[in-house]
C-alpha positions in Angstrom: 22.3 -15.3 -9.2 23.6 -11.5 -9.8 23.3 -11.4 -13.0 23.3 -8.2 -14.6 20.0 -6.4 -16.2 21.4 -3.8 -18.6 23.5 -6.3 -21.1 20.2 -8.3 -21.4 18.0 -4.5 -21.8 20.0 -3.7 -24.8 17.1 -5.4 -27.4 14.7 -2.7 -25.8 17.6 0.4 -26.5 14.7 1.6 -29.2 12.7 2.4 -26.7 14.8 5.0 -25.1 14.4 7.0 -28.4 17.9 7.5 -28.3 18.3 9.2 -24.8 21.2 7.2 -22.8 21.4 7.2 -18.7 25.1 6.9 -19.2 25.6 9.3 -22.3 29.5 9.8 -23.3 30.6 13.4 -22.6 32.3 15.2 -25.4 35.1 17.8 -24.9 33.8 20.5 -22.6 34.6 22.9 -25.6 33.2 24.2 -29.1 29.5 23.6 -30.5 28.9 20.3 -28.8 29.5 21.2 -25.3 26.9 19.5 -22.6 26.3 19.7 -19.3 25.3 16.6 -17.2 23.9 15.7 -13.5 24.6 13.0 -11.7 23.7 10.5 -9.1 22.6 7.1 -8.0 19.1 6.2 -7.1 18.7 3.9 -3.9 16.0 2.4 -1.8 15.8 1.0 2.1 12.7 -1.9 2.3 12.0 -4.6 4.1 14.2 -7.9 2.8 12.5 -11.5 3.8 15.5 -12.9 1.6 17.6 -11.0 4.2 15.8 -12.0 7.4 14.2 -15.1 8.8 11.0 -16.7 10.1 11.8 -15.8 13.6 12.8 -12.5 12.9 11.2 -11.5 10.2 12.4 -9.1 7.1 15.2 -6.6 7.6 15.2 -3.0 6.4 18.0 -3.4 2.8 19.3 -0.5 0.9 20.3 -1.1 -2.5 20.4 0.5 -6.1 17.4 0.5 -8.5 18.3 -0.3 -11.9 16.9 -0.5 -14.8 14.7 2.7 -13.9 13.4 5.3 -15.7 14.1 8.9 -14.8 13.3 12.3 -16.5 15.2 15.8 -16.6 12.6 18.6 -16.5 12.9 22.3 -16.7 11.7 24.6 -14.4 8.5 24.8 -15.0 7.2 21.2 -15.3 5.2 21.9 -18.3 5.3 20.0 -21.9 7.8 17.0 -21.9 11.3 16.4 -20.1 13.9 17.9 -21.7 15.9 14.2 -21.7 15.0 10.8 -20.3 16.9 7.5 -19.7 16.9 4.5 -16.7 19.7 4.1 -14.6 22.6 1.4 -14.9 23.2 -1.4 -13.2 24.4 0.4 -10.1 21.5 2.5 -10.0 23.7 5.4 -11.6 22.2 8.0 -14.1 23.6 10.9 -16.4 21.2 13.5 -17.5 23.2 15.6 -20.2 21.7 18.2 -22.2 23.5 20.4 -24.8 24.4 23.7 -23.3 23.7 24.9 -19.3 21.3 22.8 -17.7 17.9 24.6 -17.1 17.5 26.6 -14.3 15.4 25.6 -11.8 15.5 22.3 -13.4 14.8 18.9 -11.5 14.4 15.5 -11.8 11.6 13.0 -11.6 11.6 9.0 -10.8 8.8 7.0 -11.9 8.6 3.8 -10.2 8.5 2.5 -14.2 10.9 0.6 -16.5 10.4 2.2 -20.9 6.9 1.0 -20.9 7.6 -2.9 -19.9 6.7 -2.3 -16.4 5.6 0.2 -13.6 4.3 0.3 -10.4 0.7 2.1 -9.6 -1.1 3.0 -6.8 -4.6 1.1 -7.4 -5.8 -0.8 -10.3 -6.2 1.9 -13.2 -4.5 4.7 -10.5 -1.0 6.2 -11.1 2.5 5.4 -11.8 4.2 6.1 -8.3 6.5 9.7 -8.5 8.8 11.5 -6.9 11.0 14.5 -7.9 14.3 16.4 -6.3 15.6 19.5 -7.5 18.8 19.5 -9.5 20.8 21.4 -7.0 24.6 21.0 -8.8 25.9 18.8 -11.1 26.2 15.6 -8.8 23.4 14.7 -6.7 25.2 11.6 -5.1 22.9 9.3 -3.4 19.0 9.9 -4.5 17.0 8.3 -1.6 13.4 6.9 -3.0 11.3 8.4 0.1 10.7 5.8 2.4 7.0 5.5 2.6 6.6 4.5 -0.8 10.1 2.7 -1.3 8.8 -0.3 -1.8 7.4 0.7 -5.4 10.7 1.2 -6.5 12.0 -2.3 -5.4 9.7 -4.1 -7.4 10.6 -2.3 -10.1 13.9 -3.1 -9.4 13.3 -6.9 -9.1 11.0 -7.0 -12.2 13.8 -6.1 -14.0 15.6 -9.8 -12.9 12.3 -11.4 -14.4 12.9 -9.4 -17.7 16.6 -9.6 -18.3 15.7 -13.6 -18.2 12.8 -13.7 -20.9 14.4 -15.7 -23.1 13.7 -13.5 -26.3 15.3 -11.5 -28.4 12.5 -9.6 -28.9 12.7 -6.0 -26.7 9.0 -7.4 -25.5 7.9 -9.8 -23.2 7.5 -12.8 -24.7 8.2 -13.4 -28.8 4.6 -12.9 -29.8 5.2 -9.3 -29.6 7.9 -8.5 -32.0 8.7 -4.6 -32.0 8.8 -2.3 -28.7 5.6 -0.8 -30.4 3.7 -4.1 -29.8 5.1 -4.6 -26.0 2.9 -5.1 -23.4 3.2 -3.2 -20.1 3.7 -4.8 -16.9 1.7 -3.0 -14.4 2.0 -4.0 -10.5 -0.7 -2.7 -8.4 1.0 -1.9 -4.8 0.6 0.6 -2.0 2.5 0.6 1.4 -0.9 0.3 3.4 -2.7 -1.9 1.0 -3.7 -5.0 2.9 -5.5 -6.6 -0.1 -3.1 -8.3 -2.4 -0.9 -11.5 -3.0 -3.0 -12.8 -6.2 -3.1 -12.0 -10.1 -6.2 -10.1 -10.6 -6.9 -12.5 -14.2 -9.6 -11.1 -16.2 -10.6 -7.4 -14.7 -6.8 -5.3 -14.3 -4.7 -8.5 -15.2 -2.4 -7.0 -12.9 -0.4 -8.7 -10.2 -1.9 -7.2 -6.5 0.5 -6.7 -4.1 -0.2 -5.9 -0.6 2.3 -3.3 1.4 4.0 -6.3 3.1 4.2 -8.3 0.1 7.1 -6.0 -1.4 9.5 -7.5 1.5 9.7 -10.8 -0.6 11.7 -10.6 -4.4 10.2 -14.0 -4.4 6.4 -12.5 -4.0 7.1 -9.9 -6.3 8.6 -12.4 -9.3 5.9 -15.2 -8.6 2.8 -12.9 -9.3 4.8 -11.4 -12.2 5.0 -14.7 -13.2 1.6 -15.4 -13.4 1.2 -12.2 -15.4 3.8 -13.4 -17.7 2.3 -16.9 -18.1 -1.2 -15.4 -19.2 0.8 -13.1 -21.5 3.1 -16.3 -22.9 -1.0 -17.9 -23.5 -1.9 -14.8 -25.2 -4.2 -14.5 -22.6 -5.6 -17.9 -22.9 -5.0 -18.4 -19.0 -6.0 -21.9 -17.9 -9.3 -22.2 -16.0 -8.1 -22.8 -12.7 -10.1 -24.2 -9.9 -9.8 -25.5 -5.9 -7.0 -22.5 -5.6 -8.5 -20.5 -2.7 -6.4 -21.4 -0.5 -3.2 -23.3 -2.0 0.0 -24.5 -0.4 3.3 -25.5 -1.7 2.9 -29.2 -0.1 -0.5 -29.6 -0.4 -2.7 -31.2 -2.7 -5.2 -28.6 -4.5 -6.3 -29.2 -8.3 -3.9 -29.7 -11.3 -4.9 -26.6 -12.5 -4.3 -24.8 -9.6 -0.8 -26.7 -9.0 -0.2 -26.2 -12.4 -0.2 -22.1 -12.7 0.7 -22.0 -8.8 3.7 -24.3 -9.6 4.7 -22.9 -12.6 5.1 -19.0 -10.6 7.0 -20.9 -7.7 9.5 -22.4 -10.2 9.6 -18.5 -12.5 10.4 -16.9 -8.8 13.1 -19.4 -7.8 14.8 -19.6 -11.5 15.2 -15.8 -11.8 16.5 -15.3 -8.5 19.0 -18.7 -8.4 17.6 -20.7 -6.0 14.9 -23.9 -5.8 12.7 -22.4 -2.4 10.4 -19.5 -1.9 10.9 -17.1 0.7 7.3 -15.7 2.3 7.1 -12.3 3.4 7.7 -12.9 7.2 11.0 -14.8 6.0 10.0 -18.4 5.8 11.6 -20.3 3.7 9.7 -23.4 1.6 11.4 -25.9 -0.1 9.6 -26.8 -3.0 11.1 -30.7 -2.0 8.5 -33.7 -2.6 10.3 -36.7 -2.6 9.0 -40.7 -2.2 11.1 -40.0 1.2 9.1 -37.0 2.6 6.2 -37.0 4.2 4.4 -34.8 2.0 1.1 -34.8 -0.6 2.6 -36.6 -4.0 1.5 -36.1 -7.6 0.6 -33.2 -10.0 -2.3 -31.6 -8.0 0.9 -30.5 -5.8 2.4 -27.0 -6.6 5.1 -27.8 -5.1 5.9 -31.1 -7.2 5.2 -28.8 -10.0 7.7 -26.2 -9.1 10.6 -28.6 -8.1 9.9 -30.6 -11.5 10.1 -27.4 -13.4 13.1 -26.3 -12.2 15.0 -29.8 -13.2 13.8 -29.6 -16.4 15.4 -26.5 -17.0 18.5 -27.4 -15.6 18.2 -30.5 -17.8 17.8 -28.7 -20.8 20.5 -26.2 -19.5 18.1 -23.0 -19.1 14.0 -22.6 -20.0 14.2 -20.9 -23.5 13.0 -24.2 -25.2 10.2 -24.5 -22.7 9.2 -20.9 -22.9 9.0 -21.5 -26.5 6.5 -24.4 -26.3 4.2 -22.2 -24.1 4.3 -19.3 -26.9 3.3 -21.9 -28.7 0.8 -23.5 -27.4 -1.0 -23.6 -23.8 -1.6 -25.9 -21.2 -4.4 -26.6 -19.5 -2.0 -28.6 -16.4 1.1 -29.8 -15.9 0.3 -33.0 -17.4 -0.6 -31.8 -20.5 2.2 -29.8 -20.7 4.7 -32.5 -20.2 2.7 -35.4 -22.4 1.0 -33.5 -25.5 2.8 -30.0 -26.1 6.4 -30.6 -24.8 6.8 -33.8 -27.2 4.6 -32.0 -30.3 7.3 -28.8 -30.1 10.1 -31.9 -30.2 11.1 -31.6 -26.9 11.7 -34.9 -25.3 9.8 -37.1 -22.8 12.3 -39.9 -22.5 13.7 -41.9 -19.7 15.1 -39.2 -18.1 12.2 -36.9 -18.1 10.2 -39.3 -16.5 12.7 -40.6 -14.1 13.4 -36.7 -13.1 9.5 -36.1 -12.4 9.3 -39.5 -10.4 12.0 -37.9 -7.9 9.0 -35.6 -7.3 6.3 -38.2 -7.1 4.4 -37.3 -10.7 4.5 -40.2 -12.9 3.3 -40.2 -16.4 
């Protein structure tokens, strides 16, 4: 599911303050003359959607879009002389009226306007890097290796965001002007072993462990938790018997509930119905009378798999996100008997015959 991020960005344009990353260049002649560098920024990371359980991720290149970067002069001091985020090929323009600054350069945040960024350690910084403007086409801007992975989350937290079913430039619709958005903030560094969770109620940050940037499907599902809290206004549900959890295992409603609901965000956003672990394993979410597996709604994957054909029943999740604005849910349950019908979303035949294919009945 390539769908493109920019089209979808265009609510948030206000919060580029009017600086483009694909200006148009007027004639190079009279008052208005610009000039403009060039490029496209790139990554290489480990892949688990590319690989396979037996062996493993595979080092991918491809563009980062959606990113910000920032034209500075020479002597780094003040503010950039002109900002934008790069297109959906990972392209950028940095015009400026007149010469370019000598000396100038430019600088990549591993950030996206304020929605999102990536940082170092819960309340560290933004990961940075900068290359000298050295003519006026850089071509291919490598992200340095080491910390490459940085810039593919942002990258992929731009597929959760172009699908947030708003037309506010926020989040979710409670926030209704880019001055009210909430930032985003992944905690992930290439040797950080601890991480894999939603730190709910200290950072409220999604931890991610170096290895866990191999997997899109990681990086959405714990973004997905951080969008769930933020969709509750940070009424998360209290959520017990999750340490551990498994798709096809039974743990508490709660847990399979919030567990479930990340499984199904992951696998919506990037157009499939599995998740892919970080070592390239690849989990249906498939609980059927015919499979051998745990049944009910204590079963994250039951939860995920039911999700995921309710919004392909109701032909996308905007409804559904709109119920949880609304009002939250303490488990699936809930959720399906008490605040889908009270938003005047159905719970016919059909709902219940599509949730008994997965072994919940209501």
């Amino acid at each position: 599911m390539n769908r493109a991020l920019l089209p979808a960005l265009a609510a948030g344009a206000v919060l580029l303050a009017g600086c483009s990353s694909a200006p148009e260049r007027p004639d190079a002649s009279g008052p208005d003359e610009q000039a403009c560098v060039t490029g496209t920024l790139q990554y290489t990371w480990d892949s688990a959607e590319d690989g396979d359980e037996d062996g493993g991720p595979v080092p991918t290149t491809a563009p980062v879009r959606a990113a910000d970067w920032e034209l500075w002069a020479a002597d780094d001091s003040g503010e950039p002389v002109v900002t934008g985020i790069t297109d959906d090929q990972g392209s950028f323009d940095a015009c400026v009226d007149g010469d370019l600054p000598a000396g100038a350069s430019l600088h990549f945040p591993a950030s996206s306007r304020g929605l999102w960024q990536v940082v170092d350690d819960v309340g560290g910084s933004v990961h940075t890097f900068s290359v000298d403007v050295t003519g006026d086409d850089l071509g291919t801007v490598a992200v340095p290796r080491r910390d490459a992975g940085a810039w593919k989350i942002v990258d992929t937290a731009g597929e959760l965001y172009a699908e947030r079913g708003t037309d506010s430039p926020c989040w979710t619709a409670r926030e209704k002007t880019a001055a009210d958005c909430s930032t985003l903030s992944f905690v992930w560094a290439a040797d950080r072993k601890d991480g894999g969770y939603f730190d709910v109620g200290d950072s409220n940050s999604p931890i991610l462990a170096g290895e866990d940037a191999a997997s899109r499907h990681t990086i959405v599902h714990e973004a997905g938790h951080w969008w769930q809290w933020l969709l509750y206004d940070g009424r998360f549900p209290r959520v017990t018997d999750c340490t551990p959890h498994f798709i096809d295992k039974v743990t508490s409603r709660s847990c399979a509930w919030t567990e479930g609901f990340a499984d199904a965000v992951a696998a919506y956003v990037l157009g499939d119905d599995v998740y892919v672990h970080d070592d390239g394993l690849v989990q249906s979410f498939a609980s059927t009378r015919d499979l051998p597996v745990a049944a009910g709604d204590a079963v994250e994957g039951n939860v995920a798999a039911s999700l995921l054909d309710l919004w392909q029943l109701a032909d996308g999740w905007d409804d559904d996100l709109a119920v949880m604005t609304g009002e939250p849910s303490g488990d699936f349950e809930e959720y399906v008997t008490e605040d889908r019908p009270a938003a005047g979303l159905p719970v016919d035949a059909d709902v219940r015959r599509l949730l008994g294919g997965h072994t919940i009945d209501y």
